[in-house]
Backbone bond lengths (Angstrom), bond angles and torsions (degrees), N, CA, C in turn:
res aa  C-N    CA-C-N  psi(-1)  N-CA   C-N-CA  omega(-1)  CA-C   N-CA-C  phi
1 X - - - 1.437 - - 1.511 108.99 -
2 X 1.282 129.30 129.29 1.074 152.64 164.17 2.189 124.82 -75.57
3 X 1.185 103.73 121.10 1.514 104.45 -173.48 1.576 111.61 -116.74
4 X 1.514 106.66 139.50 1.100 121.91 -153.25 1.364 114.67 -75.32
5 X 1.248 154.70 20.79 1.226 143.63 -96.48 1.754 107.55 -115.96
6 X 1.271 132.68 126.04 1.593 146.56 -159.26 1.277 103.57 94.82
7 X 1.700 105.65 -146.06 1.228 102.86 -177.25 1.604 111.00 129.09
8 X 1.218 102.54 -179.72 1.762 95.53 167.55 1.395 119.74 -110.51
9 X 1.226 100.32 41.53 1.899 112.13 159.26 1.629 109.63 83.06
10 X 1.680 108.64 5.47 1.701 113.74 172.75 1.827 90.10 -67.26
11 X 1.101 81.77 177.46 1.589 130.17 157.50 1.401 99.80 -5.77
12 X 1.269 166.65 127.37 1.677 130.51 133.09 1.526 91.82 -91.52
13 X 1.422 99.63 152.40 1.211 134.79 -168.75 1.792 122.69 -162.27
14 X 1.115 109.41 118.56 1.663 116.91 -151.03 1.684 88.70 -54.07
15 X 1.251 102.48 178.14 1.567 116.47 179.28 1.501 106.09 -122.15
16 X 1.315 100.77 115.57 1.726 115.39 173.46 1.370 111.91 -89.53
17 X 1.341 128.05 12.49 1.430 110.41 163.27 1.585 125.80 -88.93
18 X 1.149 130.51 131.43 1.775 141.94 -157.86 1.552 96.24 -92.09
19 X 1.250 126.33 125.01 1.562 127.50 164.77 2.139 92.26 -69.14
20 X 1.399 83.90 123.83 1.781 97.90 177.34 1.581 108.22 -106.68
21 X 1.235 115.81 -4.54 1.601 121.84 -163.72 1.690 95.01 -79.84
22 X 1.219 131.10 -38.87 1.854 124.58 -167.57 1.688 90.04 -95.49
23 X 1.353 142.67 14.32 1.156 121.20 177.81 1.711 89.76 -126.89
24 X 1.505 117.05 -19.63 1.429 119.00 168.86 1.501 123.96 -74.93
25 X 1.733 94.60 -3.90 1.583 105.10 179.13 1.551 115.57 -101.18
26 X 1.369 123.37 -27.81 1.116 148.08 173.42 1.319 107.17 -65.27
27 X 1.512 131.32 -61.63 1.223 125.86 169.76 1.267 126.46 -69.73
28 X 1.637 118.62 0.41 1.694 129.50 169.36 1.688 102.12 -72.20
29 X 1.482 104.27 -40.84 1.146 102.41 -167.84 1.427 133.80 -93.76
30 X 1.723 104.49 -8.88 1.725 117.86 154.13 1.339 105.75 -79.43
31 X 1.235 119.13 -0.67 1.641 110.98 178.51 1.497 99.66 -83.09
32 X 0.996 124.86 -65.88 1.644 147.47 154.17 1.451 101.45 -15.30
33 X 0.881 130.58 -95.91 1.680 143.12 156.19 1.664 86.80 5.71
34 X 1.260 110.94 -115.15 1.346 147.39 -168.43 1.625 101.21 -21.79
35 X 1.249 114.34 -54.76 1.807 125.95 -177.20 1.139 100.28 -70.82
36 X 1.212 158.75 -10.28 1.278 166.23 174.17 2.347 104.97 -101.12
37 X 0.825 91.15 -89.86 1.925 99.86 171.55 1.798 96.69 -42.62
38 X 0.932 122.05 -80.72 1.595 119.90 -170.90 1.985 102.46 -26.62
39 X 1.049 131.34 -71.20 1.607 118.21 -174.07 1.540 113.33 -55.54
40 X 1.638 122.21 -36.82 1.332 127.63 173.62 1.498 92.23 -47.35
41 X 1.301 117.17 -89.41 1.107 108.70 -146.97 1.855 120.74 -76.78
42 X 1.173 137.94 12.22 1.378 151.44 144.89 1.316 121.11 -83.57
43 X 1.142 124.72 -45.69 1.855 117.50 155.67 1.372 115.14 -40.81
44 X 1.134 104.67 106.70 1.799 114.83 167.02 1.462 106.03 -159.42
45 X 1.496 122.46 151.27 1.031 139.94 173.10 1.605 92.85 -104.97
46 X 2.059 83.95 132.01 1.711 90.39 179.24 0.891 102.21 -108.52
47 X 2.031 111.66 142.38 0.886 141.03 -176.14 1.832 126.11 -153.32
48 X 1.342 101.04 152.74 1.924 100.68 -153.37 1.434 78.77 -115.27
49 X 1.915 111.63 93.26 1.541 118.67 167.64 1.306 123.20 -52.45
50 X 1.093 132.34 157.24 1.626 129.83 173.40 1.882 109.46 -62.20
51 X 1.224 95.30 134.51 2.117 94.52 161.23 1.237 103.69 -76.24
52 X 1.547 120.64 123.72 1.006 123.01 175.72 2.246 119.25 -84.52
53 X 1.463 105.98 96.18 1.237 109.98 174.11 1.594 116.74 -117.07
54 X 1.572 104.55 153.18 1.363 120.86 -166.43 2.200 78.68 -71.69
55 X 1.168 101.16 133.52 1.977 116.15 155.28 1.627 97.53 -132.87
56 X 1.403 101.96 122.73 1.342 96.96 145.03 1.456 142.65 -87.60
57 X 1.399 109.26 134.30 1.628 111.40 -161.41 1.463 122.55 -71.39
58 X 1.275 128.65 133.72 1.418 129.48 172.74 1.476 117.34 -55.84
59 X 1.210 122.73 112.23 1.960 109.86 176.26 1.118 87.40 -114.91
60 X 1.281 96.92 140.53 1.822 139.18 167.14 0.910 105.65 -118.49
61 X 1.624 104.87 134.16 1.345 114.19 -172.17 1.886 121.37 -59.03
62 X 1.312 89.88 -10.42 1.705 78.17 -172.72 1.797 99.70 -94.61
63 X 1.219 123.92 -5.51 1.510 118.75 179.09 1.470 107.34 -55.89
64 X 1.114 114.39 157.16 1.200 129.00 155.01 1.290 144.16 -63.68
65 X 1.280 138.95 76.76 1.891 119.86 -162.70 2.092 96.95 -96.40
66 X 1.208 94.70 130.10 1.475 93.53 170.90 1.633 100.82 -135.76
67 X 1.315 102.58 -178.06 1.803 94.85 -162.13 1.644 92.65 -151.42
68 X 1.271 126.37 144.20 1.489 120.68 169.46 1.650 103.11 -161.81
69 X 1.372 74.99 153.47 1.799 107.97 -165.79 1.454 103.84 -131.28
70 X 1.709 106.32 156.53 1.509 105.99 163.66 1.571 113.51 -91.01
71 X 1.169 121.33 -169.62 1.754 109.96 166.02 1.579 88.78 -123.47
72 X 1.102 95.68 -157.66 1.374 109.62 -177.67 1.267 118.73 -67.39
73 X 1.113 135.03 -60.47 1.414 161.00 152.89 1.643 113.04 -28.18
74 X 1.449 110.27 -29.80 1.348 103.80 -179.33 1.338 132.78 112.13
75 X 1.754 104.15 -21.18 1.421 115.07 141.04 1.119 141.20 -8.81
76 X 1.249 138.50 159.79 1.604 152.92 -173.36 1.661 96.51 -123.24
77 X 1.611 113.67 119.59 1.225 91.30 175.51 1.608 99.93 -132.19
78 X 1.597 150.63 100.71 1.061 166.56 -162.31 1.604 109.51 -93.03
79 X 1.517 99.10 119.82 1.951 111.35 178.23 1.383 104.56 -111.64
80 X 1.336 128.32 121.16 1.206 123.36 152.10 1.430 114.54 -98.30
81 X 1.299 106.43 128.25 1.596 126.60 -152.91 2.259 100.88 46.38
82 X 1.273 81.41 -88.67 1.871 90.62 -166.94 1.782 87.05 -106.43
83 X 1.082 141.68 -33.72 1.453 135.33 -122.22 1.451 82.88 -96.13
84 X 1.495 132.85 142.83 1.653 127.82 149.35 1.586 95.32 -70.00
85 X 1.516 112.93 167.91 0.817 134.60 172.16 1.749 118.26 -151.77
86 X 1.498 121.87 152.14 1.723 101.52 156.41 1.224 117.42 -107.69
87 X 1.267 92.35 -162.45 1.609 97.44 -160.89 1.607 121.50 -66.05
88 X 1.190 108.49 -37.81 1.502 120.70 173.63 1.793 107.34 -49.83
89 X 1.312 102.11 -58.32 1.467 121.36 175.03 1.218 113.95 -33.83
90 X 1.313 106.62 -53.40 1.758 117.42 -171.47 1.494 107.64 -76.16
91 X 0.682 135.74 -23.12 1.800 145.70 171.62 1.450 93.41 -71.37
92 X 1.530 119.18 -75.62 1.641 115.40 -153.75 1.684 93.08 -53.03
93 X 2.008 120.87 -50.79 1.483 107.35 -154.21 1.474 91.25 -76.60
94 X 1.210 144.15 8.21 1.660 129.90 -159.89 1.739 67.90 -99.72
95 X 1.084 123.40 -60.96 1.633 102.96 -144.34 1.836 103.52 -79.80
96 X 0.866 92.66 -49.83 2.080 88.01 154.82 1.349 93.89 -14.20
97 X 1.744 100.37 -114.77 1.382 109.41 -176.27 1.643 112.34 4.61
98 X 1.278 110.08 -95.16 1.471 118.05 -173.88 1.195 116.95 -26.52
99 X 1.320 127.38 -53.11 1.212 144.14 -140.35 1.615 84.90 -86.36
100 X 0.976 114.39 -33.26 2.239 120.70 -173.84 1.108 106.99 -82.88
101 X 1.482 122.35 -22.28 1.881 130.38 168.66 1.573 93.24 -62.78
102 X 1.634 101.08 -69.07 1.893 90.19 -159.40 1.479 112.83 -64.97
103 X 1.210 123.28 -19.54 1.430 128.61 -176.20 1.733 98.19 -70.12
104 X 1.372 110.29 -69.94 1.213 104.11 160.49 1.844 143.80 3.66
105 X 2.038 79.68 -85.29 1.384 104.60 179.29 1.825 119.26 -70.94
106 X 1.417 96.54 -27.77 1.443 120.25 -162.99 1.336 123.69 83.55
107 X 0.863 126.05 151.05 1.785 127.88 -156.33 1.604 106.52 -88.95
108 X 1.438 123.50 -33.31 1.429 107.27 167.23 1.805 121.53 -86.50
109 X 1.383 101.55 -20.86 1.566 98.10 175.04 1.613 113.16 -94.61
110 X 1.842 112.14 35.26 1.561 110.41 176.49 1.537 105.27 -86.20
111 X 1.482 95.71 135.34 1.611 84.48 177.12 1.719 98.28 -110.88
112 X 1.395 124.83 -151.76 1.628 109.48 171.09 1.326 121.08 -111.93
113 X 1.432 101.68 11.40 1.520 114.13 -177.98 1.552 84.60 -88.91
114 X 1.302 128.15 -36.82 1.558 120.81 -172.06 1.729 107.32 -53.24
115 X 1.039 109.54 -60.82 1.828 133.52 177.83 1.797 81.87 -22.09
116 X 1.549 119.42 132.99 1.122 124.39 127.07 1.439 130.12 -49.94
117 X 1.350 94.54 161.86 1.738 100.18 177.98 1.788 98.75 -127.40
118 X 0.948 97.64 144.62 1.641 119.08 170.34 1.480 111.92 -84.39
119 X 1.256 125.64 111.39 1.738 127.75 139.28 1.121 136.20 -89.30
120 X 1.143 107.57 128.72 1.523 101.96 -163.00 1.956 90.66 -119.48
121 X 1.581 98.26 156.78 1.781 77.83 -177.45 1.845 57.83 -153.06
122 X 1.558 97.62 140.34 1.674 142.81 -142.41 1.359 104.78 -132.17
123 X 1.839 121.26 87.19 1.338 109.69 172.17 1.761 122.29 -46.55
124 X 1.468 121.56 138.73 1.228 97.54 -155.39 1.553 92.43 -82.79
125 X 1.424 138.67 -6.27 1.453 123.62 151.26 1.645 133.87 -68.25
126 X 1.460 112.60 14.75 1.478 122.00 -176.69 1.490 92.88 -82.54
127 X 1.639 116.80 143.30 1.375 123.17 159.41 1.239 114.24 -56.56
128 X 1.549 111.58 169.48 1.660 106.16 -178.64 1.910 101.94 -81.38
129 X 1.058 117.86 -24.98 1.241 110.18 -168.93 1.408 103.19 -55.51
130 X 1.150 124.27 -36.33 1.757 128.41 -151.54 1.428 84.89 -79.10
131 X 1.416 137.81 -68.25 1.492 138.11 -161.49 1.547 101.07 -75.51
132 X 1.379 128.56 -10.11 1.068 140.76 -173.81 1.918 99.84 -65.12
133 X 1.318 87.36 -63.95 1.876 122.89 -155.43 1.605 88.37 -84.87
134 X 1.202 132.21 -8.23 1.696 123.54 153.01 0.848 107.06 -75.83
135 X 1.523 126.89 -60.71 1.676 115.97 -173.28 1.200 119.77 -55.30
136 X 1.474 117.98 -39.84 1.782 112.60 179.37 1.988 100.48 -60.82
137 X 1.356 101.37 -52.09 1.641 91.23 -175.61 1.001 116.32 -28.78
138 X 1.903 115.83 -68.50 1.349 134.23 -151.51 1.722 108.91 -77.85
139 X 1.449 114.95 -11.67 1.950 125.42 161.91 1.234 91.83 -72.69
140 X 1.549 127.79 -51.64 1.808 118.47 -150.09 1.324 96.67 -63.95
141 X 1.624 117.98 -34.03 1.650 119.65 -153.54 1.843 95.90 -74.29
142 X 1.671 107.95 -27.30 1.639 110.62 179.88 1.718 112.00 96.34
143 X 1.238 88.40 37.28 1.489 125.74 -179.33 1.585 90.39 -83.74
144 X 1.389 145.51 125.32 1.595 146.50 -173.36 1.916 93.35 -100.61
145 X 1.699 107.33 -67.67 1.707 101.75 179.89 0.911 118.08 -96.81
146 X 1.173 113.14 116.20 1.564 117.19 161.77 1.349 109.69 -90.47
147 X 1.316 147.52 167.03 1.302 156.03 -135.54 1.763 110.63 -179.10
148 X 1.392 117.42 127.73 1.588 127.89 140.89 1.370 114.32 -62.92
149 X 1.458 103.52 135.09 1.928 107.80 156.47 1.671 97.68 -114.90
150 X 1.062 106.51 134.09 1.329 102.34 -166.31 1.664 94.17 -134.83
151 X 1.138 129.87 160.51 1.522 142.53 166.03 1.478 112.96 -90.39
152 X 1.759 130.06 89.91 1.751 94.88 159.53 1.499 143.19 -57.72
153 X 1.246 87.17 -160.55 1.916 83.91 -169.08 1.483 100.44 -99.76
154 X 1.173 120.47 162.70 1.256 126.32 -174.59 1.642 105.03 -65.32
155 X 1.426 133.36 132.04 1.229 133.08 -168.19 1.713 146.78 80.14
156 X 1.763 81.40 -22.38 1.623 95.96 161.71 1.471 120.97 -83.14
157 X 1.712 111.81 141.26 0.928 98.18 -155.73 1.972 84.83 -132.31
């Protein structure tokens, strides 16, 4: 509240008018605030994430385990079982392989439990391209699962 004080010798009488302009500025600017934060935080795509639990995986001998790392340099470097291999390599023996399952199994009595599965276990310092450019290989070869081997953390369960 504001007081009137001099004058030309009337009346004094306090002044009831409220300055509204610094409280009309304050609420410009939680408006602002709010119209901006309000879509951040209500935009979401809903979704029912995975529970993350330790399973240990079944290996069959005919799966695949391969392993890749970068080197220093930046390289792609691909193990089947122990053996490096390149990339060409891993295509011709991925589709081999396969090709000795259905021959094997026979092509009308394949079921998809027959199909190997691929593991791949992913230094966690390898670029994505390198674990990237396995998975496309090991789809081109007509490989259906591919698979992480991953390590948990001590205590998760």
């Amino acid at each position: 509240m504001a007081m009137s004080v001099g004058g030309d010798g009337a009346e004094e009488k306090p002044m009831s008018d409220i300055n509204t302009t610094p409280l009309v500025d304050v609420m410009l600017v939680l408006l602002i605030i709010f119209l901006i934060a309000i879509p951040v935080a209500i935009q979401s795509v809903e979704l029912e994430l995975p529970k993350v639990a330790f399973e240990p995986t079944e290996t069959k001998p005919e799966n695949v385990l391969l392993a890749v790392r970068g080197d220093a340099s930046g390289n792609c470097q691909v193990f089947w079982q122990m053996t490096p291999i390149t990339s060409a390599e891993l295509l011709k023996r991925a589709s081999d392989n396969l090709q000795a399952v259905v021959d094997r199994v026979g092509k009308a009595n394949l079921k998809p439990d027959d199909i190997p599965e691929v593991h791949i276990r992913g230094d966690a310092n390898a670029p994505y391209k390198c674990i990237g450019g396995v998975v496309y290989t090991m789809q081109s070869a007509g490989f259906v699962k591919v698979g992480f081997i991953s390590q948990p953390q001590l205590g998760a369960q």
